[in-house]
Phi, psi and omega in degrees: 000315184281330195296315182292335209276333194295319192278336190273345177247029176293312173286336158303306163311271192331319194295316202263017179265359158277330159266012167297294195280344185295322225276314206274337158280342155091117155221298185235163172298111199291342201280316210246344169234064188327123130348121178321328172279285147355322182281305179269038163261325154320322168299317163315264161009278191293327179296323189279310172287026208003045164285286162342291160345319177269318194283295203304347160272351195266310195309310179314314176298261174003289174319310186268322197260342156287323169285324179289334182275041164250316165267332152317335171255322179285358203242313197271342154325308152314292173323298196285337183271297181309332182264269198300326169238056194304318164305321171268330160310326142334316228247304173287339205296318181283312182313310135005260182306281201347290187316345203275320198270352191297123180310104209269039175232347182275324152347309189306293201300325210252342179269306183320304146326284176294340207221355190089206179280348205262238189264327192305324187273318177314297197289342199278300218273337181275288198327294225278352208260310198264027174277326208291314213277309165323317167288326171269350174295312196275349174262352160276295173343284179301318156358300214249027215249133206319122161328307184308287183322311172273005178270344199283326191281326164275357167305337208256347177092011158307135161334149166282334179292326195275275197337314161295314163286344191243358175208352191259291176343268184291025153246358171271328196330313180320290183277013172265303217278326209284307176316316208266012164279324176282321163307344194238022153264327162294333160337283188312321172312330185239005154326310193288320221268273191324300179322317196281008184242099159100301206309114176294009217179134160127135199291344173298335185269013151282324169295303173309299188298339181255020168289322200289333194237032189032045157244085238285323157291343174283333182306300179291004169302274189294354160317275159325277163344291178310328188292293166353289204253010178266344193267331186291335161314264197352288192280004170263347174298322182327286209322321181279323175300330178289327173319287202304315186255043182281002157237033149269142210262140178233117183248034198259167192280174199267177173241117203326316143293352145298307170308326178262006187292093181347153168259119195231140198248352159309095198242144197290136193285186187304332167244040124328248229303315172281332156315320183299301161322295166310330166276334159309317191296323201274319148343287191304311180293272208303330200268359200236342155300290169338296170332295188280343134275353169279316157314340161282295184324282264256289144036286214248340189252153175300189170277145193056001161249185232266172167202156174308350161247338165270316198060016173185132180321143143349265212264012191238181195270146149270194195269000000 
């Protein structure tokens, strides 16, 4: 167990003990490129002044509630077009990709135009970005879902509707799970982007402002966060998918990472999964309080002074 965990997280190690020392040996400019240590001390900082604190719940917030309107929309959208219309899911598909391939940041000015600055233009541009892999992952998923199932469940005389929630639905889910985990490593990608237009609050607008204001560890502070909580998505979606599907059988050939993985016979029970829920409800509820008050704060204080979320004037010098 310590030997993989040692081997798989060597190149982590390795980058960062290159950026320790490249800076402190003079390899790059120490101004533009800090020391890893000089980084999490800054980090240490922003955590103790609960400044940091505030941008990772609102980015966060943000990050989940662009992705449930992504999957609120890509999942029963996918059913119909892939299941109930199939023709017309044909018919819509190259238009689809197209839409898919559009650069979603030549975007931001045309959701800004419609919707203004405010969170409503932000959640639009995270939604349309983690919508494609969602939609398309479900509409491929109901496609492929065994015969055998749908002949048995109409052998018994179910409904199309009970067909669809009760035998199409829960045999794509897997592979449904598979989209909205890739939607919500994209999410962070285009997370910095959305922040950086009006935003008052959030770490892209913390990557921005201490850009505005040379403060070249805090950039890489909030750099690292993103990095940081776009992988713990990532990995609580695994986590979840192993709840919700621990009896599907995995028949895919193994992967060299896997191989080298413990054999372990333990899979996590259902409340894994109802904890995981709660903490989205709670993400949602509490980061959409938080949310509504750095919009208010944000408001209400003038330009260039100080408030408990910028923590340093806009439009002023840094430290």
């Amino acid at each position: 167990m310590l030997a993989y965990l040692l081997l798989r997280w060597s190149g982590v190690g390795v980058f960062v003990l290159l950026w320790e020392m490249a800076p402190r040996l003079g390899w790059i400019d120490p101004y533009f490129v800090p020391a890893f240590s000089d980084v999490v001390r800054e980090i240490v900082h922003l955590l103790l002044d609960d400044y940091l604190g505030i941008h990772i719940v609102v980015s966060v917030w943000r990050a989940v509630v662009g992705l449930s309107i992504a999957c609120l929309v890509g999942v029963p959208l996918g059913l119909a077009l892939g299941r109930l219309y199939p023709r017309l899911g044909d018919a819509l598909g190259p238009l689809l990709r197209v839409l898919s391939q559009v650069n979603p940041f030549s975007l931001l000015p045309v959701f800004v135009l419609f919707f203004g600055i405010g969170e409503v233009a932000k959640l639009s541009v995270v939604g349309w970005v983690s919508l494609w892999p969602v939609l398309f992952y479900t509409m491929t998923a109901t496609r492929n879902v065994d015969p055998v199932q749908e002949k048995s469940a109409a052998s018994m005389g179910i409904s199309l509707p009970e067909l669809l929630l009760k035998v199409i639905l829960p045999a794509a889910l897997p592979t449904i799970f598979v989209g909205i985990r890739i939607g919500a490593t994209i999410t962070f990608y285009i997370l910095v982007a959305s922040e950086m237009l009006g935003a008052s609050a959030g770490l892209g607008f913390l990557v921005h402002n201490a850009a505005m204001n040379y403060q070249i560890p805090r950039i890489y502070a909030g750099a690292t966060f993103i990095v940081i909580f776009g992988y713990l998505l990532n990995r609580f979606l695994i986590r979840l998918e192993g709840a919700l599907f621990a009896w599907r059988e995995d028949t895919a050939l193994p992967s060299a990472a896997s191989a080298l993985a413990p054999v372990s016979g333990w899979r996590p029970g259902r409340g894994t999964a109802w904890t995981g829920a709660a903490a989205l409800v709670a993400i949602v509820v509490f980061g959409g309080i938080e949310v509504r008050n750095v919009n208010r704060e944000a408001a209400s204080v003038a330009p260039g002074a100080h408030s408990r979320h910028f923590g340093t004037p806009v439009d002023g010098g840094g430290n």
